[in-house]
C-alpha positions in Angstrom: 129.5 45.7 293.6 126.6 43.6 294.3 126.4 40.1 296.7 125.5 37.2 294.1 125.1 33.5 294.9 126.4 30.4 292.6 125.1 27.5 292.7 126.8 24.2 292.1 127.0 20.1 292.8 129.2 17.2 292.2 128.1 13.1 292.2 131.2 11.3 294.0 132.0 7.7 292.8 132.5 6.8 296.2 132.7 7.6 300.1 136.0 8.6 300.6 137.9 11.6 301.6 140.8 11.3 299.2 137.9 11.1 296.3 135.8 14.3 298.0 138.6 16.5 298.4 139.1 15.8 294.6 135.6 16.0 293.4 135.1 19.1 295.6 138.0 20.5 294.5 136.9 20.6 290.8 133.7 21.6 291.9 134.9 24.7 293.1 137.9 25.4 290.7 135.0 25.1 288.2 132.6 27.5 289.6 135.5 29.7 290.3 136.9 29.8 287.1 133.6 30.1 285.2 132.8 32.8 287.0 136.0 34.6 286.7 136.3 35.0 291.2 139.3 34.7 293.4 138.8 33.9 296.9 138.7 37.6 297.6 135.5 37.8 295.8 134.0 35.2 298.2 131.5 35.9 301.2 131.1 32.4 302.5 130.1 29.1 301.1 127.4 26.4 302.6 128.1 23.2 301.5 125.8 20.0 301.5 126.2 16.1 301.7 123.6 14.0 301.4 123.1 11.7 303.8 125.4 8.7 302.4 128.5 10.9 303.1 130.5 10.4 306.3 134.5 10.0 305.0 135.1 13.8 305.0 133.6 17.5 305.4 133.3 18.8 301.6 134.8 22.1 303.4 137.8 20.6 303.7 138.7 20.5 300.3 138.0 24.5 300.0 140.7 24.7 302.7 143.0 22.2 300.7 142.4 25.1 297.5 144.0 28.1 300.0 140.2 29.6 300.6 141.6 30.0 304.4 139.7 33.0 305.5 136.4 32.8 304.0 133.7 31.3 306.4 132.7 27.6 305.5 130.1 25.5 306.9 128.7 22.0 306.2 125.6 20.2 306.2 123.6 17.1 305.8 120.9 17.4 302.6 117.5 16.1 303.4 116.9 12.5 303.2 114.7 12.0 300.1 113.9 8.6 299.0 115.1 8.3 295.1 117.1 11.2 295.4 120.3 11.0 293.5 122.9 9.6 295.9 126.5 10.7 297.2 126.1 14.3 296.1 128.3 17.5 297.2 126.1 20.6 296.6 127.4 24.5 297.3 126.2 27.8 297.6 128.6 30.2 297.1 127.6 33.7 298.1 130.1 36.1 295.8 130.7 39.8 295.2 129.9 40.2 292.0 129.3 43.1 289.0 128.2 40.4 286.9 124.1 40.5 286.8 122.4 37.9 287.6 122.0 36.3 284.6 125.7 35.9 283.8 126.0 33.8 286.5 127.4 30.8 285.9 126.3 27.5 287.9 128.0 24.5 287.4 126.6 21.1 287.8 129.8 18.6 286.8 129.0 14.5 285.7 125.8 12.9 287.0 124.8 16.1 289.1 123.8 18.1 285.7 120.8 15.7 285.8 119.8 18.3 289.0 119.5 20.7 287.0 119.1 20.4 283.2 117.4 23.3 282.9 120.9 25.0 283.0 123.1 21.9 282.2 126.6 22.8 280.9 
């Protein structure tokens, strides 16, 4: 089985942890089920805010989805002027025996315009 990584990212609406733990949770559900994983299959995940954050840590919502004994951690994206605000990104480092190129990263709403060379 090889280690993979998935990409993904999510544009909240707002700054608030009710809305996070939502957004994040379909953020992750998504690359989850695209990707056909169960927490089992997970390494750890590194999750990103940019800097307009502050109501929540987008970890949070991974616990709130039962992924209890996978290591998390959290931090602040770089500060870019025009960057595309109030964005959750992830990386998700899997076990996989998918190759590489049936990996699927997901980019959900606004965020796709992060990455349209592999928008959904």
């Amino acid at each position: 089985m090889a280690v993979r990584a998935v990409r993904g990212a999510v544009q909240l609406d707002r700054d608030e942890a009710g809305h996070m733990d939502e957004q994040v949770g379909a953020l992750l559900t998504a690359v989850m089920g695209r990707n056909s994983l169960s927490a089992d299959d997970l390494i750890s995940i590194w999750f990103t805010a940019t800097p307009d954050l502050h109501s929540d840590f987008p970890a949070a919502a991974a616990r709130k989805l039962g992924i209890v004994d996978v290591p998390l951690i959290c931090a602040q994206e770089l500060d870019i002027q025009g960057a595309l605000p109030r964005v959750v990104r992830v990386l998700a480092h899997i076990e996989s025996d998918r190759p590489r190129s049936e990996i699927n990263h997901v980019y959900l709403g606004a965020a796709a315009a992060l990455r349209k060379d592999i928008a959904q």
